[in-house]
N, C-alpha and C positions, 0 to 999 in steps of 0.2 A: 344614953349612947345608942343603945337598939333602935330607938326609935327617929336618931339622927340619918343612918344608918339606911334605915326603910326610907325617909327623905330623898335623901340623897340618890337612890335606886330609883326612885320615881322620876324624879329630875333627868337624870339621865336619859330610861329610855325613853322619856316623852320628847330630850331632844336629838335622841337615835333617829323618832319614828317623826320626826320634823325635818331631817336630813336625809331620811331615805330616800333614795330614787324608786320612784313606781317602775313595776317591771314591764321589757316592752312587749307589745306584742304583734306578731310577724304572720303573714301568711307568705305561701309562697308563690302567688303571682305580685304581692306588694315585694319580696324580693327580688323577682326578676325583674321587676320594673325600677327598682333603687339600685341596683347592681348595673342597668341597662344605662343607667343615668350616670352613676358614678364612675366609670369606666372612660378613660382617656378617646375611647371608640366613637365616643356618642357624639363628641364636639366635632369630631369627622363632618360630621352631617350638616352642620353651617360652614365649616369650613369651602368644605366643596361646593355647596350654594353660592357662595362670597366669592370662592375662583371663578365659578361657570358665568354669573353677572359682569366681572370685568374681563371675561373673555371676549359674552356677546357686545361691551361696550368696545374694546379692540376691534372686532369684526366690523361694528358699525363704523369705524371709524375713516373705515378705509373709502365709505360716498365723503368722505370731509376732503377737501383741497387739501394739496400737499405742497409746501415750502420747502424750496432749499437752495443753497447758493453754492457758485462753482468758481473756481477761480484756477487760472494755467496762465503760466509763461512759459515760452518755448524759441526757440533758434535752429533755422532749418540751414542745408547746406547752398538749397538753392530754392528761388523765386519763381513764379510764373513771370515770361518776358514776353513782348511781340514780337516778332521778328521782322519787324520793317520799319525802314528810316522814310518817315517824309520831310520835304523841305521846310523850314518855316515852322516845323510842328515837333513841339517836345513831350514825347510819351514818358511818363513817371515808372517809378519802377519801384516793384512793392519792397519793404524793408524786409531783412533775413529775421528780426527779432519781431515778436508779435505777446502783447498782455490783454487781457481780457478777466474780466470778473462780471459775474451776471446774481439773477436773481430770477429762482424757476417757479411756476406757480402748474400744476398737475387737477387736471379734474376729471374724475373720471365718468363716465357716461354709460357704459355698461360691457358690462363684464361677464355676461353671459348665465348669468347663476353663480357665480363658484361665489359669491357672498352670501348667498341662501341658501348653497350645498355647504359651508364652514358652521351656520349659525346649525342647521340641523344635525350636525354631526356632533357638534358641541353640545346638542341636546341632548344626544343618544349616550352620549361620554359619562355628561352630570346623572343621569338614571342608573349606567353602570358601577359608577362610585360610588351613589347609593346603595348597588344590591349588592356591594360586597360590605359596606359600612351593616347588612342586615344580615348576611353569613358571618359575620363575627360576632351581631348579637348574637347570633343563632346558636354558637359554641359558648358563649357567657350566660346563657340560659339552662346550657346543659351542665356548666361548671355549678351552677347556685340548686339544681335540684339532687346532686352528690352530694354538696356538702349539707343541703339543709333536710333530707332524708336519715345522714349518718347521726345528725341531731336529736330525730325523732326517735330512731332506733338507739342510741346511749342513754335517752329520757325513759322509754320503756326498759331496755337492760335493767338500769339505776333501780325502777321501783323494785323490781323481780329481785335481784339481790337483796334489798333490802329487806323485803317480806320474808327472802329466805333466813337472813340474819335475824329477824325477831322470833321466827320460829326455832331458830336451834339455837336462839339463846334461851329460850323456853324453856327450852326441852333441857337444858346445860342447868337450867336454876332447877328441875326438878330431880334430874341426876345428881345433882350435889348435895341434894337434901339426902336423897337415897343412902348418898355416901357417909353421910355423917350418920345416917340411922342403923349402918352398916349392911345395908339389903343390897345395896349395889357395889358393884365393883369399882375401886378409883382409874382403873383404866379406862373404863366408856368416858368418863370426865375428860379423861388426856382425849381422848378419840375426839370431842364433843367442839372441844377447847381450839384444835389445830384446825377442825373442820371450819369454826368463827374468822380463826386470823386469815384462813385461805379465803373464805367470802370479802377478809375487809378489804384483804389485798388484789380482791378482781375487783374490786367497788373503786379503792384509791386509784389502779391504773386506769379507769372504763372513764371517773371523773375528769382526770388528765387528757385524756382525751377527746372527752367531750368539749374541754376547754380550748383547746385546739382548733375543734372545730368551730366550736361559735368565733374563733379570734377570725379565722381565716372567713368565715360566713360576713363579720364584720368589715375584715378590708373589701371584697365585694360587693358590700352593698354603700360601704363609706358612712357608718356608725361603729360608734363606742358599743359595745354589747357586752352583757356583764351576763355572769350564771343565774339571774333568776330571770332569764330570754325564755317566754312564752313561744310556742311556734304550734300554730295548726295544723292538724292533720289533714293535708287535702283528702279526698272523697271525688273518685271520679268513676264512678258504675258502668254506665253506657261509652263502651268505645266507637266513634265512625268509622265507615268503611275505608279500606287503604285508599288514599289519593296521594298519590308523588309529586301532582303540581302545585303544592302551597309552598314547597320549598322554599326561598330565596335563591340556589342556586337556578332553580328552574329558571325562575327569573332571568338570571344572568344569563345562562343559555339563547333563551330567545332575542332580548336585547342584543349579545353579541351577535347574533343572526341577522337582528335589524340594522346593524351598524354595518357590517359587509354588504345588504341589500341596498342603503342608501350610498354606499361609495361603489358599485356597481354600476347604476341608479343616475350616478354622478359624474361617473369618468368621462364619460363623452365631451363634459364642460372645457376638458384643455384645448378641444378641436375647435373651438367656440372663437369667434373675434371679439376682439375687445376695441372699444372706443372712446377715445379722452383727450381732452381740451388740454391746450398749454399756451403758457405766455411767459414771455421772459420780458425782462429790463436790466442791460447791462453798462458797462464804460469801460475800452477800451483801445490797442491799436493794432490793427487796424478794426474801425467799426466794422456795420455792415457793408462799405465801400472799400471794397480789395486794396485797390489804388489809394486811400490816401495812407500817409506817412502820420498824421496825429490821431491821439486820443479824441476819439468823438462816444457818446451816449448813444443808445440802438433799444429800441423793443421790436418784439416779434411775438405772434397770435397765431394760434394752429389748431389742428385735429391732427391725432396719433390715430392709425387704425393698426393693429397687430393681429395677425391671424396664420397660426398653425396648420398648413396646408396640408402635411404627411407627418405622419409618424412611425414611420413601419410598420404601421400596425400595433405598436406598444398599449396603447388604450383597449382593445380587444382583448390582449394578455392579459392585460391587466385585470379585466373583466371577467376574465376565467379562472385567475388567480381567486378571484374574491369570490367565486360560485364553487370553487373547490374547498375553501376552507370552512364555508358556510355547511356544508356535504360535512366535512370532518367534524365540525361543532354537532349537528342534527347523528353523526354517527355516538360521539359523545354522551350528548343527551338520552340517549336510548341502552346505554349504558348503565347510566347512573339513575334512568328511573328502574331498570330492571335491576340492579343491587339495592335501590330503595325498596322494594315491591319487596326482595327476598327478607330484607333486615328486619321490617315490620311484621312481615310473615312470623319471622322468628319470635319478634317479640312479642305479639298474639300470643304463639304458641305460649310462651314464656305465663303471659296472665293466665291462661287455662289450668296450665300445670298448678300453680300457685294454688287456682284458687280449687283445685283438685285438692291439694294438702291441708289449705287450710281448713276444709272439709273435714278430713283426718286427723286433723292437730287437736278441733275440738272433741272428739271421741277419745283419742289421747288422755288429755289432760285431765278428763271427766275421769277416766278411770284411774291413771295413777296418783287425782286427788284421794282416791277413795284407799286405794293401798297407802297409798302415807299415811291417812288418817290410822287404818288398821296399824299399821306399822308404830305408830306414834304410841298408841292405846296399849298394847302390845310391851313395849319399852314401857313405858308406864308402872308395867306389870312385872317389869323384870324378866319377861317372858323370852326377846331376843336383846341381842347387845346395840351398843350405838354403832357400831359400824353398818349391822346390820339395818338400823332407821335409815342411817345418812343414805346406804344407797337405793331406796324407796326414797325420798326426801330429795335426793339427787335428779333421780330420775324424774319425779312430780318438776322440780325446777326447769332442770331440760326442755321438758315438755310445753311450757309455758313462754320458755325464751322462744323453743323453736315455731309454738304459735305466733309470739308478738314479730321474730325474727319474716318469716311467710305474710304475717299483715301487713309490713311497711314494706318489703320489698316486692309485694303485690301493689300497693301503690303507686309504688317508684317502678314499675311496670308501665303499668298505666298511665305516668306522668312521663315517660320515657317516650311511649310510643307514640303520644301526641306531641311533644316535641322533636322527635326524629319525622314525625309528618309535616311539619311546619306550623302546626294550629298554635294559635297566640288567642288566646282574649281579649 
């Protein structure tokens, strides 16, 4: 039977460890780049290519002839007449009722620009779609290094607890012996005891959490992600110097500037003449002959010339309009690089500071490894009580969280400030 038993146990985990999923493993510019992808944002970016193509095909459309058919009946109160009788001679008189239906044929010949002033604008439009479709990665960049930091930092938590739990269970199996040999007191046991369940119960909530995170790390990058999720600790030593222009927003600034320079640029074009061919073919009464009374067939061939001779001046305005807002945009931008300049600033500061503590952290920890240690030896000896360990044991812990706590948010510094700069890989 024992040895059906042991069988059976084999079989099993060998088909646990046939069913396992390998654990994944994640860095965090492969998440920002699967989160970039996964994101309803991204198809933006064909989208708007796919608009801006059947816009320039609309645009071009307009050198294509243009068809269209027209059709009126009408009943006036009165006719054109002559007013003279001669003898012998019978002048006709046009009918009150008049039908007609044609068919127009448009070509146009030129237009001054404003077809090459539509397709450029339209150019300048699809680049602006663009650099906001890149200020929204810009914010889903920033969402995937929160969450996948708060990951690193529950991975590091996680071991520290637990190192803390091996040790004051240690310490709890030597205190119990103590008790049973009656050299210790059954109190340090209870003290020893409640100090365990309080560690299990930061470990089960810090888990839960972790768990959290990795789901929500999951829907942004658009994978299943389970709790044995690997993730790298990025390592970025060397920060560059402040620059404000990698932004996308920067971007947009100047774009929007070049979009009011070419409708500037361009306004003149309504004062422009325009010139295009026409032809018609119709059936009606009266044809092109006032005078008769029947339904006759008529074509007619032509040049349209159109030309905007004054405009009060509106195109000027217009023109000022567009050099004023440009002025507002370029006031803008000098704005928003000088609150970038400050924020960076801050956040420099931010890495120094850090990496001033963590300085500190490790003389820290050196030393109240050393008093725990004494601390431990100590109890051991019967010498102090377990309250008195835990908090040397406490503090040694402290000290190590608030090291690992300073390492990753020294990182997430550093990954902060080169994405609040615009830098991508």
């Amino acid at each position: 039977m024992k040895t059906w038993f042991i069988a059976f146990g084999i079989m099993l985990l060998h088909s646990l460890l046939l069913t396992a999923q390998p654990a994944i493993h994640l860095t965090l510019d492969s998440c920002q780049q699967l989160a970039i992808t996964n994101q309803s944002v991204s198809r933006q970016t064909e989208l708007y290519r796919q608009m801006h193509r059947l816009q320039v095909e609309s645009i071009n459309n307009q050198h294509l002839p243009s068809l269209s058919m027209n059709g009126q009946a009408s009943w006036q109160s009165e006719v054109t007449e002559l007013p003279i009788h001669l003898p012998n001679l019978d002048i006709p008189t046009m009918d009150k009722d008049s039908y007609k239906i044609n068919v127009e044929v448009n070509q146009l010949i030129w237009d001054g620009g404003a077809i090459k002033r539509q397709k450029e604008v339209e150019s300048v439009l699809l680049l602006l779609n663009l650099g906001a479709v890149e200020v929204e990665q810009h914010t889903i960049r920033s969402r995937v290094n929160e969450v996948y930091f708060n990951i690193l930092l529950a991975n590091e938590t996680e071991k520290l607890l637990k190192i803390a739990m091996e040790e004051i269970g240690a310490r709890l199996a030597r205190v119990r012996a103590g008790i049973e040999n009656g050299a210790v007191l059954p109190a340090n046991g209870a003290v020893l005891d409640a100090e365990l369940i309080k560690t299990e119960q930061s470990l089960a909530e810090l888990v839960h959490n972790r768990a959290a995170a990795i789901y929500q790390l999951g829907e942004l990058i658009g994978l299943d992600l389970g709790t044995d999720l690997i993730l790298s600790e990025p390592v970025y030593d060397d920060l560059p110097v402040i620059n404000t222009r990698l932004r996308p927003e920067y971007k947009l600034f100047n774009l929007q500037q070049q979009q009011l320079s070419l409708k500037q640029k361009w306004s003149k074009i309504d004062l422009m003449p325009r010139f295009s061919a026409f032809g018609l073919a119709g059936y009606g009464k009266p044809g092109l002959n006032m005078l008769s009374t029947e339904f006759n067939t008529y074509t007619m061939v032509g040049a349209r010339l159109s030309w905007a001779l004054w405009d009060w001046n509106q195109h000027q305005k217009q023109r000022d309009i567009f050099r004023l807002q440009s002025q507002i945009i370029e006031t803008q931008k000098e704005t928003y690089e000088q609150n970038l300049r400050i924020l960076l600033s801050n956040i420099k500061q931010e890495v120094l500071k850090l990496e001033t503590l963590i300085a500190a952290d490790h003389r820290i920890v050196s030393l109240r490894k050393s008093v725990a240690e004494s601390a431990a030896a100590q109890l051991d000896q019967g010498l102090i009580t377990s309250s008195d360990y835990l908090t040397e044991q406490n503090a040694h812990t402290r000290a190590q969280l608030n090291l690992q706590l300073h390492r990753i948010q020294l990182q997430l510094a550093r990954v902060n400030y080169l994405t609040t700069m615009g830098f991508v890989k």
